[in-house]
KEMAR-520201 format. One record per residue (C-alpha): x, y, z; residue in three letters. Coordinates in steps of 0.001 Angstrom, whole numbers, plus 524288, in hexadecimal, padded with zeros to 5 digits. Layout:
BEGIN
XYZala...
END
This chain:
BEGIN
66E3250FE431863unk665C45196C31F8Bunk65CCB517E332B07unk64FA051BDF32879unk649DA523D5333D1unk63D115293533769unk639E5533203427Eunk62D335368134A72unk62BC453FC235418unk6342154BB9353BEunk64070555E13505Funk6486854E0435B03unk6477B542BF35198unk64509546FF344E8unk6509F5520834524unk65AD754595346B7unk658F35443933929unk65A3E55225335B8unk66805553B332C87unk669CA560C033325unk66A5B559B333FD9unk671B854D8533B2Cunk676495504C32EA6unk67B2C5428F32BEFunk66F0653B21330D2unk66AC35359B322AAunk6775152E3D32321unk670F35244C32B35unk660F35284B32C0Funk6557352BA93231Bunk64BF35322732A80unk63FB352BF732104unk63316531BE32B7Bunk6302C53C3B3356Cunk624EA53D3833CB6unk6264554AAB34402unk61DE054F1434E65unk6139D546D234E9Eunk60EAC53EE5357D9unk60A8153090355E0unk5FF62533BE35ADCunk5FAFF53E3135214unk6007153206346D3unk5F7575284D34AACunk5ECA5531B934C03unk5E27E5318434056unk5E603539333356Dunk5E079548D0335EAunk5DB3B54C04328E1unk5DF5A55A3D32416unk5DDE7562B2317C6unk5EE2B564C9316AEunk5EBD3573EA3146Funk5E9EA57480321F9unk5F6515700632495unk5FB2257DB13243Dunk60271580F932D76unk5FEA859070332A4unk60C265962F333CEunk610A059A3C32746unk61D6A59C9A32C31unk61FC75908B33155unk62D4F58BD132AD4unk6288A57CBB32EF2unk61C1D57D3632781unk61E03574D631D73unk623F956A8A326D7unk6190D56C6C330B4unk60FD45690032666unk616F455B5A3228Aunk6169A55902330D4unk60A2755BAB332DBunk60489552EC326F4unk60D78547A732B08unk6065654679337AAunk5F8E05491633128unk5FAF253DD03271Aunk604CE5353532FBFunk60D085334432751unk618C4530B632F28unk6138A5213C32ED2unk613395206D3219Dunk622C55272E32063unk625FB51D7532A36unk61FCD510D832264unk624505157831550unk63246519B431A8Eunk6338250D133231Funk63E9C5140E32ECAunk6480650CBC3345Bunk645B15137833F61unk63B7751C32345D0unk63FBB526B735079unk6375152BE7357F5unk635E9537803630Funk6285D53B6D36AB2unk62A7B54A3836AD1unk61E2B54C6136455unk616245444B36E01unk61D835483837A8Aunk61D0E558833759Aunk6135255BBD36B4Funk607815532536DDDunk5FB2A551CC36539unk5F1795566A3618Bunk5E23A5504E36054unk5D7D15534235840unk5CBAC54EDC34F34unk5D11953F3B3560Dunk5DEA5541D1351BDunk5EBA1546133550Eunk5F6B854DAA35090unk602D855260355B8unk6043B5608A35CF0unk611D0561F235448unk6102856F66350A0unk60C6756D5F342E5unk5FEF056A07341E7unk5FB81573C834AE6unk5FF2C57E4B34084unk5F58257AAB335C4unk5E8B757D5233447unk5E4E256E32332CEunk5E788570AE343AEunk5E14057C00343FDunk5D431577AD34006unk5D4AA56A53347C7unk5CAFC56AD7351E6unk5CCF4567AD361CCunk5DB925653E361A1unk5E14A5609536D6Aunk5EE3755F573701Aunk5F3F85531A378DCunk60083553A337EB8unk60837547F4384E0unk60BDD54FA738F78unk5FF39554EC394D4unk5F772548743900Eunk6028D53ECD39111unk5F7345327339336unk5EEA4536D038719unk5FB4053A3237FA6unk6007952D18381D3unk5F4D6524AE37F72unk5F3A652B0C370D7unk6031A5297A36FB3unk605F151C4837423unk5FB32516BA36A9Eunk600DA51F4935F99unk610025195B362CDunk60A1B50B723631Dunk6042650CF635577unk60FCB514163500Dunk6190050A9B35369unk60F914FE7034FF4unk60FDB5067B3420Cunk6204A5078734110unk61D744F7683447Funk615424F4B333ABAunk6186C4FE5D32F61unk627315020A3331Aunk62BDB4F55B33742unk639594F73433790unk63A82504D333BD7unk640415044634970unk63BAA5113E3548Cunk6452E518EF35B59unk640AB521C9365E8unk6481A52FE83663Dunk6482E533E637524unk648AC54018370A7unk6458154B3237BAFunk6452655B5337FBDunk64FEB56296383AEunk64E2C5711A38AB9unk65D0E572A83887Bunk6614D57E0237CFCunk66F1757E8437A20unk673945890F3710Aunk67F3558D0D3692Aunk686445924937389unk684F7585F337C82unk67A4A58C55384A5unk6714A583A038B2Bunk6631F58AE338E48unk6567658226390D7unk649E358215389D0unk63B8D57CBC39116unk63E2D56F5B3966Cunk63463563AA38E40unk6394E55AD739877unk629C35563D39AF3unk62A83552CD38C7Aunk6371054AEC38D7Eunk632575423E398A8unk6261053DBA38F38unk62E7253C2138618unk635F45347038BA9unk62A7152B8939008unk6259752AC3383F0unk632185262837DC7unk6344251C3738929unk627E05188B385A9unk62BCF513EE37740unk637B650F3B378F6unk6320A505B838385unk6275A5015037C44unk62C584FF4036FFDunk638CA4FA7737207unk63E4A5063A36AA6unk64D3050D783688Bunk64FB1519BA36C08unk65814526D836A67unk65A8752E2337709unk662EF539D737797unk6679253E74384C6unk6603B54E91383ABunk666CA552AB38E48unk6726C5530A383F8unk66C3455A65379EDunk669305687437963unk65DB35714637233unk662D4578F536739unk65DD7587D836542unk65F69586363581Cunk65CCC577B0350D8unk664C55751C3475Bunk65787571AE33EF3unk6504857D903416Dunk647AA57A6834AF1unk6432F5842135672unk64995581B33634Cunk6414B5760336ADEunk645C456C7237532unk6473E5628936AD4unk65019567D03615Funk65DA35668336640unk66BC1568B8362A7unk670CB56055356BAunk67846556BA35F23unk66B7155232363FEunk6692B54CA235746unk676DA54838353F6unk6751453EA735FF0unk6683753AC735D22unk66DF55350C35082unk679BC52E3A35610unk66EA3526F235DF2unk6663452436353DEunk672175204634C3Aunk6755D5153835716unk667DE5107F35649unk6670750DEA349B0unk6731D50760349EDunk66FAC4FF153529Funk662424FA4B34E94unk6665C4FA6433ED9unk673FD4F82033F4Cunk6739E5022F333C5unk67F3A505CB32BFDunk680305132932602unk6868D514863190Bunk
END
């Protein structure tokens, strides 16, 4: 019997579930819905229409195209909520790296998410008067669109994914590299981004009576080279980062399930 999973937010979740990370994972979970990079705000916004040939992406070159595209319709059409009431999760997880780092965008009344794909089509391109709002430099009007957007969202998982249970990944930045040869060198410091993060998980876990997965990062170092291919960032560490993650989620589930694994 597996555990059916679904994942919002980012890489720091979503990769848990990543064979080349934990190659024995689908022993025990099913990961059955992602919603990456996108913020609930931009989800609850009203849907853009868009002619889907400008969903193009400019850089031909781009390796990620095709998967920039998915992600980009999947926030367009929202369909993350209806993966998540067909799929029916055991459990949600859930990290704010979107919201605390990328921010949205507004236009034409709506929103969508400043993730780095939409901006490369020319459905962007053409929107008029973009503006671009940022948690950090508007934290008030960031959090008075959020906060609605989390009350709705989990009033939805109440009402449509009743027994689907959310666990909050405190998952934060590291400027610490560590490469093959045990050298330690430093990238820039996101430390302003961990302490709203770390409100805005607080702020979750508090209200909603919610479980949680918090690694301690000052363990954890920032590989040069992930082992999935992505580009050096300060949120793609070392493998072990991962492995631990999993031995925590592993207790949780436990715990609230009392799931055996054949």
């Amino acid at each position: 019997m597996t555990i059916k999973i679904a994942s919002y937010g980012s890489c720091i979740t979503r990769d848990n579930f990543n064979s080349k990370l934990n190659k024995n994972y689908k022993e025990r979970y099913e990961c059955v819905a992602t919603s990456l990079h996108a913020s609930l705000i931009s989800l609850f916004s009203q849907e853009f229409t868009y002619d889907g040939t400008k969903i193009d992406f400019i850089d031909e070159e781009n390796v990620h195209n095709e998967a920039d595209k998915l992600k980009t319709i999947e926030e367009l059409t929202k369909s993350f909520f209806h993966d998540l009431k067909v799929k029916q999760p055991d459990y949600l997880i859930m990290d704010f790296y979107t919201d605390v780092f990328l921010g949205v965008f507004f236009s034409q009344d709506r929103f969508f998410t400043n993730n780095g794909y939409i901006s490369k089509t020319s459905f962007f391109n053409e929107l008029p008067e973009k503006f671009h709002l940022k948690i950090e430099r508007s934290p008030s009007d960031y959090f008075g669109l959020l906060l609605p957007s989390i009350a709705k969202f989990m009033d939805f998982l109440k009402k449509e994914v009743p027994n689907c249970e959310v666990i909050i990944n405190k998952g934060r930045f590291s400027n610490r590299l560590l490469d093959s040869e045990g050298k330690v060198s430093y990238l820039p410091s996101y430390q302003h981004y961990n302490d709203i993060w770390d409100k805005l998980d607080n702020y979750m876990i508090s209200k909603y009576d919610l479980k949680f997965i918090e690694l301690d990062h000052q363990k954890y170092y920032i590989s040069p080279k992930p082992t999935i291919g992505w580009d050096v960032f300060q949120l793609h560490y070392h493998d072990n980062y991962y492995h631990d993650f999993l031995e925590q989620l592993n207790t949780v589930t436990q715990i609230d399930k009392n799931v055996e694994v054949n």
